[in-house]
C-alpha positions in Angstrom: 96.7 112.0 85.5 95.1 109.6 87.4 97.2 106.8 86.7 100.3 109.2 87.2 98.8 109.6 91.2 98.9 105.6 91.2 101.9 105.4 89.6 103.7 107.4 91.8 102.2 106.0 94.9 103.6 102.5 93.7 106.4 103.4 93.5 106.7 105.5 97.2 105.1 101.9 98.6 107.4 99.8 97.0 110.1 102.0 98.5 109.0 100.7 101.9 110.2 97.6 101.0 113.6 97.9 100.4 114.1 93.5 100.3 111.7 93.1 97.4 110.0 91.1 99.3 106.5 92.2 97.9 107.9 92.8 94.4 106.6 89.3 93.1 104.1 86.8 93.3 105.1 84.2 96.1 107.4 81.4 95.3 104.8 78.4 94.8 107.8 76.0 94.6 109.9 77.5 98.1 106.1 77.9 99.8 103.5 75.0 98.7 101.2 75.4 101.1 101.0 79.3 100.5 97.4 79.0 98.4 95.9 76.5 101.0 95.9 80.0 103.4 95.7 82.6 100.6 92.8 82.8 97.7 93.8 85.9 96.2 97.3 86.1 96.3 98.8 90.0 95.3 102.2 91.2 95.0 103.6 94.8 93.9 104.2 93.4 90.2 100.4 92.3 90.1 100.0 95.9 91.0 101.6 97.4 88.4 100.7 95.2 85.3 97.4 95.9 86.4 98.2 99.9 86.5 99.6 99.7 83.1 96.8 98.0 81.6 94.3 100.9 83.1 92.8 98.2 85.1 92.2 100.4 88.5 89.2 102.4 87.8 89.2 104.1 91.1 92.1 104.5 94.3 89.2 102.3 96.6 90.2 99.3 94.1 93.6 100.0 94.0 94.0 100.3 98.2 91.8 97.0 98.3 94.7 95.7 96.3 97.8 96.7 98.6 95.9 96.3 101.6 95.4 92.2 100.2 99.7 92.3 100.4 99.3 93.2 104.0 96.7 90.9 104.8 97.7 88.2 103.1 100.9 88.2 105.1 99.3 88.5 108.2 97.4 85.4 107.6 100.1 83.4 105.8 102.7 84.0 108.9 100.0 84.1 111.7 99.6 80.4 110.4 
């Protein structure tokens, strides 16, 4: 059940962003200097590997996780 609720929350987030832009890890090769801003890089993909493999033990963990998309960006294009 639990991971049903996160499942389905994924997937109403992910709707949000309708160009993929937060579907997978950041380009390394089209953005080089992405890690020199960002130390824990997350991505909806990350998200849901780490769903699938029962990693979220609690909704605080999983929230820390998208709210690191959001930050991350913030600080990557405030740059």
């Amino acid at each position: 059940p639990f991971n049903v609720l996160l499942r389905t929350t994924l997937d109403l987030l992910q709707e949000k962003d309708p160009a993929h832009i937060f579907a997978e890890p950041v380009n390394l090769s089209e953005v080089p200097d992405y890690l020199e801003f960002i130390s824990k890089p997350m991505d909806f993909s990350t998200m849901r590997r780490k769903l699938e493999s029962h990693l979220y033990r609690t909704l605080e963990e999983f929230e820390e996780d998208f709210n690191l998309i959001v930050t991350n960006c913030m600080k990557y294009n405030a740059k």
